[in-house]
Backbone as numpy.savetxt, mean C-alpha at the origin, in Angstrom:
# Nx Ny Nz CAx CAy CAz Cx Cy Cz
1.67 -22.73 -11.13 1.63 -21.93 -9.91 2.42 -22.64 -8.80
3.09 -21.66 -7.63 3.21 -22.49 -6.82 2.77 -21.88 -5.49
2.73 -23.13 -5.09 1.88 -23.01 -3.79 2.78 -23.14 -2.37
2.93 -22.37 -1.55 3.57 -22.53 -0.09 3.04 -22.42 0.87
2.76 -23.42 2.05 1.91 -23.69 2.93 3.00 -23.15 4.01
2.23 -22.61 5.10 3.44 -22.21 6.01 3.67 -23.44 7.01
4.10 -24.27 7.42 3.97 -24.85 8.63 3.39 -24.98 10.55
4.27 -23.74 10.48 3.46 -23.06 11.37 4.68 -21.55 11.50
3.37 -20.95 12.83 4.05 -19.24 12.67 5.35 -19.26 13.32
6.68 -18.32 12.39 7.36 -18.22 13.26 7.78 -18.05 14.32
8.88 -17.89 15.37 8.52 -17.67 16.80 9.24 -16.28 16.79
9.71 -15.58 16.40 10.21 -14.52 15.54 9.95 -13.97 13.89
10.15 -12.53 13.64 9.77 -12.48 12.28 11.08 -13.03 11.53
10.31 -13.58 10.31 11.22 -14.49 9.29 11.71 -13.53 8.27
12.46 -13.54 7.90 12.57 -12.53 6.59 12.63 -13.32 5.46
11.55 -12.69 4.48 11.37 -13.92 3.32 11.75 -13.05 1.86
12.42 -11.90 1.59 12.77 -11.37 0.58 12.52 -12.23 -0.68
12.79 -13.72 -0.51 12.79 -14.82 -1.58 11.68 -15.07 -2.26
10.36 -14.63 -1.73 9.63 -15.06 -2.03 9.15 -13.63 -3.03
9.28 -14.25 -4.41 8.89 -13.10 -5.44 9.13 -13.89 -6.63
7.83 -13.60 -7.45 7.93 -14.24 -8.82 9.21 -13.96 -9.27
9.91 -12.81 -9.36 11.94 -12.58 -10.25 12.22 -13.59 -9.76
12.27 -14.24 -8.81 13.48 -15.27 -8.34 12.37 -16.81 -8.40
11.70 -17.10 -8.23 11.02 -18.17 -8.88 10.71 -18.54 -9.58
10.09 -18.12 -10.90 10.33 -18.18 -12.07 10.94 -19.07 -13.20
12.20 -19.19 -12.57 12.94 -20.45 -13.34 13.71 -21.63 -12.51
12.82 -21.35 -11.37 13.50 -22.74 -10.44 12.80 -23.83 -10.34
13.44 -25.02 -9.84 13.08 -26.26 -9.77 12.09 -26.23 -8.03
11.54 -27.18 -7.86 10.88 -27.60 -7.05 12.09 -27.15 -5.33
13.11 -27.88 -5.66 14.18 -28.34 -4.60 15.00 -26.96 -4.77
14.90 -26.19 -5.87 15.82 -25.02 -5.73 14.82 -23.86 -4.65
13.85 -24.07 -4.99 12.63 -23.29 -4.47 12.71 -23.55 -2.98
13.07 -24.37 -2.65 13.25 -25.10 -1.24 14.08 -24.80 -0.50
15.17 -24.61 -1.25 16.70 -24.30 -0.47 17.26 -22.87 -0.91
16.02 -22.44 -1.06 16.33 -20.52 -1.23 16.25 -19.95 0.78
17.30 -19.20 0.52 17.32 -18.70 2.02 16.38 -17.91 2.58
16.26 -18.07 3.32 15.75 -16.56 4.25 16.22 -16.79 6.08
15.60 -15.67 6.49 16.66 -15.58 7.84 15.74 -15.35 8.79
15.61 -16.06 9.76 15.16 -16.12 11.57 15.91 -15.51 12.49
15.62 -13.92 12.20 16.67 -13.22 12.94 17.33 -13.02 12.75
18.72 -13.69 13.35 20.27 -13.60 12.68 20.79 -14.61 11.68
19.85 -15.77 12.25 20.27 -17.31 11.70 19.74 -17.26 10.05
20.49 -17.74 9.17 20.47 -18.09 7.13 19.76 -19.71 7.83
18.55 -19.85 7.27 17.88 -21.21 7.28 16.85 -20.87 5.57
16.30 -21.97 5.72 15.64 -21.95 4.23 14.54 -22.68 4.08
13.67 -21.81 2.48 12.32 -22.10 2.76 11.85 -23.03 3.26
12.44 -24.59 3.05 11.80 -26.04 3.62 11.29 -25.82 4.77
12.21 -24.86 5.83 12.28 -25.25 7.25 11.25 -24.62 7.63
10.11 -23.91 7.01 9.19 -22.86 7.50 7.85 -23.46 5.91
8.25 -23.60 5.26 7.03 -23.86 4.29 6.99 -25.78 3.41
5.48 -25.90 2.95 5.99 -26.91 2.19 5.56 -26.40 0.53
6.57 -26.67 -0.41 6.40 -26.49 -1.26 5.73 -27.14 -2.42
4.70 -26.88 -2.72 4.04 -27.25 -4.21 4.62 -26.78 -5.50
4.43 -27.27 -6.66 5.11 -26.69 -8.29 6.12 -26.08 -8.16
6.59 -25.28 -9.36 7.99 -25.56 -9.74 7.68 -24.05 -10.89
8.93 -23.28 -11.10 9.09 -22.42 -12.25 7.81 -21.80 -12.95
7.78 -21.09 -11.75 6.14 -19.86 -12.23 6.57 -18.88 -11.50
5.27 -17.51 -12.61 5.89 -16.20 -11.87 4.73 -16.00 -10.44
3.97 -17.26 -10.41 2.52 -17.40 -9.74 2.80 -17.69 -8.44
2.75 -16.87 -7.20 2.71 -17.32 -5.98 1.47 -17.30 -4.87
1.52 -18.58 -4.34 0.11 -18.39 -3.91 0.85 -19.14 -2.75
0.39 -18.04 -0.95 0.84 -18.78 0.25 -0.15 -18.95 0.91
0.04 -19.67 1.79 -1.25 -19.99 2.73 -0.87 -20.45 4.42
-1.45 -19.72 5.12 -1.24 -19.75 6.34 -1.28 -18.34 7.05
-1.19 -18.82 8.19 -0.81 -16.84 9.18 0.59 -16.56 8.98
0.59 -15.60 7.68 2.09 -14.83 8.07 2.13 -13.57 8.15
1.63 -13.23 9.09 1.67 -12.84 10.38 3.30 -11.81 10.45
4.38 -12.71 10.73 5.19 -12.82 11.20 7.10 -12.85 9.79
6.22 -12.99 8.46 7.04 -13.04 7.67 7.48 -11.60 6.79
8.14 -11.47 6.55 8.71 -9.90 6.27 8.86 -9.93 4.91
9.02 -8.82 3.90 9.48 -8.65 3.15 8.78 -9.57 1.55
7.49 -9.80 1.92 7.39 -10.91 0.72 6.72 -10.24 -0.56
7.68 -9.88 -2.01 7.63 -9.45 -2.49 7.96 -8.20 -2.66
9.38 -8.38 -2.25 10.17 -6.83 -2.28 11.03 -7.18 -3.56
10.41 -5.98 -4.06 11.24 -5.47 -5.71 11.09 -6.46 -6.84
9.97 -6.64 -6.88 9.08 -7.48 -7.75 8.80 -7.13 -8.81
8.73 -7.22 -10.05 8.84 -6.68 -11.27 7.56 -7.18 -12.54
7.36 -8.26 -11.63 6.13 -9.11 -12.74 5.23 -9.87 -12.04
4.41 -10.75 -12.44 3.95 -12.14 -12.13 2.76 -11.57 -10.98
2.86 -12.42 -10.18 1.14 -11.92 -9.25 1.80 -13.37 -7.74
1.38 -12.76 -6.49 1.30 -12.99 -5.05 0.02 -13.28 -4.72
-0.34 -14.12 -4.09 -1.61 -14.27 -3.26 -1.55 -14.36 -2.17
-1.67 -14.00 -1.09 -1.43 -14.30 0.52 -2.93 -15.22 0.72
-3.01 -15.99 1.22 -4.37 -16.52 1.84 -4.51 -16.16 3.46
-3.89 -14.90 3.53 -4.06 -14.74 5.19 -3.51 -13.83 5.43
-3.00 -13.42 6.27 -2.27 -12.35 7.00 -0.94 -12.44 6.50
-0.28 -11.08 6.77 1.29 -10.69 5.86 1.97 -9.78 6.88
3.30 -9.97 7.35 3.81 -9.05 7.91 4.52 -7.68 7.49
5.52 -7.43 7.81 5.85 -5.69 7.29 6.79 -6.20 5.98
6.18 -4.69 5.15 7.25 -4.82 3.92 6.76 -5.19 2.68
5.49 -5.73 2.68 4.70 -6.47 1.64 5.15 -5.41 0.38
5.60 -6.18 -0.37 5.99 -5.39 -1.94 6.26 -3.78 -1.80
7.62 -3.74 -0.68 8.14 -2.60 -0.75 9.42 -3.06 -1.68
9.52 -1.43 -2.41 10.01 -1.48 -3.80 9.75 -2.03 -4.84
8.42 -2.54 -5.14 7.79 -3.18 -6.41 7.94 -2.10 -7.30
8.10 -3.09 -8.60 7.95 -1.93 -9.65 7.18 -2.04 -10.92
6.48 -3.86 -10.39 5.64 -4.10 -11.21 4.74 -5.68 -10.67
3.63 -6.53 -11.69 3.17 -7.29 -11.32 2.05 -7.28 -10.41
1.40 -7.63 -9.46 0.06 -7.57 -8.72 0.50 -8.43 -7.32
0.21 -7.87 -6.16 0.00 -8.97 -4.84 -1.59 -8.65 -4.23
-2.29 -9.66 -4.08 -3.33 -9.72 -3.08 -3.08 -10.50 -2.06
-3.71 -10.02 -0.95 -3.49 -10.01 0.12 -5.28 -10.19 1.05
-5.70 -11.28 1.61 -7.12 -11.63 1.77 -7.12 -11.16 3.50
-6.47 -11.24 4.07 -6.56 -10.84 5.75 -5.62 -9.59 5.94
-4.81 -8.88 6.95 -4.68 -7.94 7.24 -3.19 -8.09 7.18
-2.24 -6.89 6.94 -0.98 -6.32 6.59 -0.67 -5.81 7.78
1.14 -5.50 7.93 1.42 -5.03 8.69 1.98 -3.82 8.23
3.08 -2.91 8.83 3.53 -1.82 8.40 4.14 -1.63 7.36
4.50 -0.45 6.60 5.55 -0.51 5.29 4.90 -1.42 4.39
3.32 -1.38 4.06 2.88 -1.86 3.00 3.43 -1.12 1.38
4.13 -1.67 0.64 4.11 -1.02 -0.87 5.05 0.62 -0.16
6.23 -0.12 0.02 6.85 1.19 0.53 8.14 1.78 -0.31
7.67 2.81 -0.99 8.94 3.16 -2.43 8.19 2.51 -3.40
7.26 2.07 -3.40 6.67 1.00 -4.72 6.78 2.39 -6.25
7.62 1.34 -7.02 7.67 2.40 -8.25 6.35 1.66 -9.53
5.68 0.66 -9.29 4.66 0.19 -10.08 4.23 -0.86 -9.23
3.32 -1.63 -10.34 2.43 -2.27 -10.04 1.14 -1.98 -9.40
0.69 -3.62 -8.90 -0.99 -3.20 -8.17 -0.71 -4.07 -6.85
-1.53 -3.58 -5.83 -1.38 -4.24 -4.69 -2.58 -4.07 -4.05
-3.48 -5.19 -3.88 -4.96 -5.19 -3.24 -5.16 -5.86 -1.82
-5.38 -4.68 -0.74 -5.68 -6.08 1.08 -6.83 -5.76 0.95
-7.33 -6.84 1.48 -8.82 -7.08 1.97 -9.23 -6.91 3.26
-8.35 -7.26 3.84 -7.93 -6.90 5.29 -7.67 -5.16 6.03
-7.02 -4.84 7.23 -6.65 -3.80 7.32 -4.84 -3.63 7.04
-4.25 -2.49 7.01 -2.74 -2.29 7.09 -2.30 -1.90 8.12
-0.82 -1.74 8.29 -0.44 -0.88 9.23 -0.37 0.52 9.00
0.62 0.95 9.54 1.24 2.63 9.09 2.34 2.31 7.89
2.26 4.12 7.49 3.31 3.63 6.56 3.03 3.24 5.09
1.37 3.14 5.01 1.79 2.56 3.35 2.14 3.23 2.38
2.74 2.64 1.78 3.54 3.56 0.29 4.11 4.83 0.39
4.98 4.65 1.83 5.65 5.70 2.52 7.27 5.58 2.30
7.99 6.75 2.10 9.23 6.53 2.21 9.66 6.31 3.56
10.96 5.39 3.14 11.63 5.12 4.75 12.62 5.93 5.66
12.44 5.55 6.34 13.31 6.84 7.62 14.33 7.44 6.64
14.72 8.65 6.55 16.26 8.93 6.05 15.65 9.34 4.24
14.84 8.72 3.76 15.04 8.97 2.02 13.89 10.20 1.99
14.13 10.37 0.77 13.30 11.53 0.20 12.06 11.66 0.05
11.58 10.22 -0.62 10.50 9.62 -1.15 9.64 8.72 -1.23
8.94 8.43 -0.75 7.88 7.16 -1.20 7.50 6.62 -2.27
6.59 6.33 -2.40 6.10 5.69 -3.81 6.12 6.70 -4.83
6.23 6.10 -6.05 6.55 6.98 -7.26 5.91 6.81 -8.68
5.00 5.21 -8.08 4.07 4.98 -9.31 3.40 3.55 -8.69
2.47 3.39 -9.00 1.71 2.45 -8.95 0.39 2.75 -8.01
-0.22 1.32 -7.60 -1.69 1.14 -6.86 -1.47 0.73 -5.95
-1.98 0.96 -4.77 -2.38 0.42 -3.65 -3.77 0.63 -3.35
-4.72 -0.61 -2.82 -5.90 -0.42 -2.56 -6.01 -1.32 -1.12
-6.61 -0.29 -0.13 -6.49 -1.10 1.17 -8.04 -1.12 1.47
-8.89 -2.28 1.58 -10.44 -1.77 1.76 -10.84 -1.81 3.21
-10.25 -2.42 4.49 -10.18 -1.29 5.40 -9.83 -0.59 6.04
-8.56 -0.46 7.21 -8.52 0.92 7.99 -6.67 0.87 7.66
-6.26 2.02 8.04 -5.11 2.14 7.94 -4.03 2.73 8.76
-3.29 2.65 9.66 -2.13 3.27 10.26 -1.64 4.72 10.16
-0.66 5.20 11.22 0.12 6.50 10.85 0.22 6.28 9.49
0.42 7.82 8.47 1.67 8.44 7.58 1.55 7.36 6.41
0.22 7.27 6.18 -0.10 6.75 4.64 0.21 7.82 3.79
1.08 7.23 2.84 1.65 8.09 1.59 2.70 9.33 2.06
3.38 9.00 3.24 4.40 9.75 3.61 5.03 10.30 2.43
5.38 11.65 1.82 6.27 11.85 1.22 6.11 10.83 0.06
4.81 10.32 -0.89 4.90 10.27 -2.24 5.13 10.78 -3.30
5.74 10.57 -4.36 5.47 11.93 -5.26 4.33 11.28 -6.46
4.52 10.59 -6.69 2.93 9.57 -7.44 2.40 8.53 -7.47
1.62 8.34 -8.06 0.92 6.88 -7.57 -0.78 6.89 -6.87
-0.93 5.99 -6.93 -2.60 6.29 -6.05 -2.79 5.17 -4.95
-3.28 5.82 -3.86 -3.41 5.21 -2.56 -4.75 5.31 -2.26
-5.66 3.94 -2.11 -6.93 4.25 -1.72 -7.57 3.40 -0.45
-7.56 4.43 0.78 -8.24 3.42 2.06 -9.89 3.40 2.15
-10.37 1.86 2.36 -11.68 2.06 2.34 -11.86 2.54 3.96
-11.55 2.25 5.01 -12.11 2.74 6.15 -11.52 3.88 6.94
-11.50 4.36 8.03 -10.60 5.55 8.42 -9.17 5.13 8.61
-8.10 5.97 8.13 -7.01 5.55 8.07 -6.21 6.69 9.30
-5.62 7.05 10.02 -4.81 7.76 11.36 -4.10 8.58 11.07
-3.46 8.94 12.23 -3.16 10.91 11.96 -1.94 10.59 10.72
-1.56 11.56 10.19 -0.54 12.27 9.22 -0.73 11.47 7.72
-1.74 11.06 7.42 -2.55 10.84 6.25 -1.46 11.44 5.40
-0.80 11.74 4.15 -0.09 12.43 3.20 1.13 13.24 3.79
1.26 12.98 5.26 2.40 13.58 5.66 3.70 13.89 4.58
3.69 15.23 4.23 4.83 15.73 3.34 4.62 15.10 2.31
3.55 15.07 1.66 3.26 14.73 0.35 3.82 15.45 -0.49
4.35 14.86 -1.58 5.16 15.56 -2.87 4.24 15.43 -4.33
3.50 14.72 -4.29 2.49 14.31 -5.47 1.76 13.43 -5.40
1.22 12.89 -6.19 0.02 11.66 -6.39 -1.18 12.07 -5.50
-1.79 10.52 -5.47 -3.41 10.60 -5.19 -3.81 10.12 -4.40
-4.50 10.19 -2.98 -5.28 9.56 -1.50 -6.33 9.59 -1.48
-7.38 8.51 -1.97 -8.33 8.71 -1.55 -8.83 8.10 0.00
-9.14 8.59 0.64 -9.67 8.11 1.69 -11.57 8.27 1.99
-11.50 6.82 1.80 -13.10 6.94 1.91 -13.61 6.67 3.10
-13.06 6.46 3.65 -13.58 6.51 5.76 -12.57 7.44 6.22
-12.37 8.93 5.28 -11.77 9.69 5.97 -10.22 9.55 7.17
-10.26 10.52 7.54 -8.66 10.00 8.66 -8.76 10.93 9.81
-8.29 10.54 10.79 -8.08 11.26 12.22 -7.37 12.57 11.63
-6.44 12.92 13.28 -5.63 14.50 13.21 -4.65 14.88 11.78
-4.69 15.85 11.74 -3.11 16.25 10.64 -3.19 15.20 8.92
-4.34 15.75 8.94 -4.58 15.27 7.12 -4.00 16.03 6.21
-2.65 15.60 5.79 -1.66 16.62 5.10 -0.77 17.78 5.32
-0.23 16.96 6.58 0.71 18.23 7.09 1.96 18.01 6.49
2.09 19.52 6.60 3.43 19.48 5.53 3.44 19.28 3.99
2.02 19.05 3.69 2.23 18.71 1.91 2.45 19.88 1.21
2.92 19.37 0.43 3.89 20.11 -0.63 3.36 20.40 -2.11
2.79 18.97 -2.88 1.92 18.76 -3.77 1.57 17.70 -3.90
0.12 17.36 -4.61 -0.40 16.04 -4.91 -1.93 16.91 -4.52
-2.85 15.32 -4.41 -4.04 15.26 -3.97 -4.77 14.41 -3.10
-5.44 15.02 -1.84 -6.00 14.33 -0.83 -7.99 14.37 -1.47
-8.47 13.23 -0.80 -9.73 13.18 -1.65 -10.58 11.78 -0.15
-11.11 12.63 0.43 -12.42 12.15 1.23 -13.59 12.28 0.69
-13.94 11.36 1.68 -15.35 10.76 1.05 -16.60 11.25 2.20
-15.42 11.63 3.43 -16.05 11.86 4.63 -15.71 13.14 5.54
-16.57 13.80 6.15 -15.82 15.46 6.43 -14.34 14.86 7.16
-13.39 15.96 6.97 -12.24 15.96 7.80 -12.30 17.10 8.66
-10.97 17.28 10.19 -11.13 18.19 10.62 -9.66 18.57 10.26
-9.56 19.88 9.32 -8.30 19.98 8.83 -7.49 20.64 9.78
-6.30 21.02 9.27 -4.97 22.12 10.04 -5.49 23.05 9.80
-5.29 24.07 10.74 -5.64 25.67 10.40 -4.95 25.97 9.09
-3.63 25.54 8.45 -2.85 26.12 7.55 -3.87 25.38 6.50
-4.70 25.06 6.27 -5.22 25.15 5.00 -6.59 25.69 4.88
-6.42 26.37 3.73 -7.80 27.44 3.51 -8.36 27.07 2.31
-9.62 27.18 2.79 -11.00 26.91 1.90 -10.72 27.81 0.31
-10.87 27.18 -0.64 -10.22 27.61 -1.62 -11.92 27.73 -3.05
-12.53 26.93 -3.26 -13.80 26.77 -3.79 -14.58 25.93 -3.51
-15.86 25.56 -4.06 -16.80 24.54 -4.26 -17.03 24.16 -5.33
-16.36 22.69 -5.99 -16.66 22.47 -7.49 -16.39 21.46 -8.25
-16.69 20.68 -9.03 -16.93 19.61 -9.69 -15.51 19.23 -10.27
-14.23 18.51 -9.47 -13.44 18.60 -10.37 -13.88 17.20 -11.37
-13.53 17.51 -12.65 -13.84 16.45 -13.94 -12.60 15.34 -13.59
-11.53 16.33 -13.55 -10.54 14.76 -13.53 -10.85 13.75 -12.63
-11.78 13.15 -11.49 -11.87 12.71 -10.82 -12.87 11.99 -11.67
-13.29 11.99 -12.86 -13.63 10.83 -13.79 -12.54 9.62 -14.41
-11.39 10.30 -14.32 -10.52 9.40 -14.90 -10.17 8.11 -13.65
-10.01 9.01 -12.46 -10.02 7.73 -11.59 -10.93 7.09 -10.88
-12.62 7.28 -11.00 -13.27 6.51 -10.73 -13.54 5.89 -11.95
-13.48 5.69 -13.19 -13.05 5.05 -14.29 -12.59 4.03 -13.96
-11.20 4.30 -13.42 -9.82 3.39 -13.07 -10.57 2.50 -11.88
-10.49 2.94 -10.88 -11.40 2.20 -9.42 -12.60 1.27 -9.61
-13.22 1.41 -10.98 -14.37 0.56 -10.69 -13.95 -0.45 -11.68
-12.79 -0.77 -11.66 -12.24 -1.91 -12.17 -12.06 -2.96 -10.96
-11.78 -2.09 -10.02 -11.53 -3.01 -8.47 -12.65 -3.19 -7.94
-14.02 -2.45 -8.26 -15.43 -2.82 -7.82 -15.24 -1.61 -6.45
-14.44 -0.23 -6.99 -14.92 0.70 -6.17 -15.25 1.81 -6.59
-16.66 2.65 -5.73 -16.94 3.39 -6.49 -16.81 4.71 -5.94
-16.56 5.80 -6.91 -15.58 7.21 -6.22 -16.78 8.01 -7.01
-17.31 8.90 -6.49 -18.54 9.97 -6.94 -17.71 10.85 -7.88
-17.78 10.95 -9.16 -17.37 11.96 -9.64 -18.25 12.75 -10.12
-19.19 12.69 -10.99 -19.97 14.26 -11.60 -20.88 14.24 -9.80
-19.93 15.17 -9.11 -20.06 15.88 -7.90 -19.28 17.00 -7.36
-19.97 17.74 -6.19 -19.25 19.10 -5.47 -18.76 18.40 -4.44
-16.95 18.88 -4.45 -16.10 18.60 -3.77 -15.74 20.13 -2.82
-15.76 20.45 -1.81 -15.06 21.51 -1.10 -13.48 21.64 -1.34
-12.89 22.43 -2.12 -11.63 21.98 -2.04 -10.36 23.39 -0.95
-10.02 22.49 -0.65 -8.57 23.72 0.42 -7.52 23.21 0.16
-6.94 24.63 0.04 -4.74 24.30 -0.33 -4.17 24.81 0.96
-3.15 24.12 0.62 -1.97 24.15 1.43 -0.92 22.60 1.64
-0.06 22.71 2.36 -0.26 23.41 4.03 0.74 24.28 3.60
0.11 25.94 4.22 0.82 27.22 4.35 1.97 26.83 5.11
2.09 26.23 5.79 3.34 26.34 7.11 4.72 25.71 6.06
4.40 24.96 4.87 5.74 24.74 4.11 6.05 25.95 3.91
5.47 26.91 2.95 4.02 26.92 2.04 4.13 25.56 0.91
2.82 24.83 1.16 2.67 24.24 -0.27 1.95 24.34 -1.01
1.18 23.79 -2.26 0.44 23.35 -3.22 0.06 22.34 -3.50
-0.57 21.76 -1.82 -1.20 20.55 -2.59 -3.03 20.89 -2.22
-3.60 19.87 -2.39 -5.07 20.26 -1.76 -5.85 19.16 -1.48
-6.82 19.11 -0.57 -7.90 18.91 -0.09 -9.29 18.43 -1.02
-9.42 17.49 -1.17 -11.06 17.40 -1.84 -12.04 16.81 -0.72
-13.07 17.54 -0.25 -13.63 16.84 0.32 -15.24 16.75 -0.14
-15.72 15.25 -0.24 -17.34 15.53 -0.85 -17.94 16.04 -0.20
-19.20 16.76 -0.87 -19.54 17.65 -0.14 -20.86 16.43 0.08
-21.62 15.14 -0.31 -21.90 14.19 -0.32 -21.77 13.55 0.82
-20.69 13.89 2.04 -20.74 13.31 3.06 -21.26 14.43 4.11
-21.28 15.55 3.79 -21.95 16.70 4.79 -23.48 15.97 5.61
């Protein structure tokens, strides 16, 4: 494993792209050291911001407030991240495989485009998770994100799959232009829970107050919601399935096809 202690917090955000099991993996102690990253405008390198432990693993384990460091674990393909603290924006955007945990709180653009993997905070996030970025089509397209508490604007902006699960209330535009996959939100979310969606599935735990464009559609036990509390109580969370869900489609104003589950358990 190796281990990177931060020194102290940057005085600006750092951009640490480098830091990802693909590129560590087969380096030496001193190569690990003199991998770049950038303070702004300035190319400086890991030494000058971390101290480094071991050598050629896909195992990263950091420690300190970063707070302030960007990008750690973008387009990651294998191996496993540990943050021992706080993480700034970007955390394993474009992963497409491997695991990051994360023990204190995230910033924006958590798991953003993520095409696989797993990604667990313990902490809260920003906005943005597993959201596509300004200008693209899409967000995430496969994998996990599990945030256990609160969450920012425009979680799951424009996903088309994958599963996103906030444990506490997460803020307005929840699935904004959702294209597919799965939200659960178990502390529910403020204004505009799925505006604009298109398809996929939204899934509270707690009443919402929806858009007029979506209409009450039945009351009823969906089964597939065994397969992913199945899946979830691998992470030690638990999702009610043999239960009545209220479910509503839309949003009419695309028109779309996505929908609404809400337990009826939290009434």
């Amino acid at each position: 494993m190796i281990t990177l202690t931060l020194k102290e917090e940057p005085s600006v955000p750092l951009e640490a792209e480098m830091l990802s099991p693909d590129v560590t993996m087969k380096l030496t102690n001193e190569e690990i050291r003199r991998l770049p990253v950038y303070l702004g405008k300035r190319q400086r390198q890991v030494d000058d911001f971390f101290t480094v432990d071991g050598e050629a693993s896909d195992r990263l384990e950091i420690h300190g407030d970063a707070g302030r460091v960007k990008w750690i674990g973008r387009g990651m393909t294998r191996g496993r991240i540990t943050i021992r603290g706080r993480a700034g924006m970007h955390v394993g955007a474009y992963m497409k495989g491997g695991a990051i945990e994360v023990e204190g709180d995230v910033s924006d653009w958590l798991g953003a485009e993520m095409s696989g993997g797993v990604i667990r905070v313990h902490g809260n996030a920003g906005g943005q998770v597993g959201a596509a970025y300004r200008g693209s089509l899409s967000g995430m397209t496969d994998g996990t994100v599990i945030v256990d508490g609160s969450a920012g604007l425009e979680v799951g902006m424009r996903m088309k799959r994958g599963t996103i699960v906030v444990g506490k209330p997460a803020r307005d535009f929840a699935g904004l232009q959702m294209k597919g996959g799965t939200i659960v939100l178990c502390g529910g979310a403020e204004l505009r829970t799925g505006a604009w969606m298109n398809r996929g599935t939204i899934v509270s735990l707690t009443p919402l107050q929806l858009l007029p464009t979506f209409g009450y559609a039945s009351t009823y036990n969906p089964t597939f919601l065994r397969l992913y509390a199945r899946y979830l109580s691998a992470f030690g969370l638990a999702l009610p399935a043999d239960a009545s869900y209220q479910r509503y489609t839309g949003d009419a104003a695309v028109p779309g096809k996505g929908e609404i589950l809400v337990w009826n358990g939290a009434a």
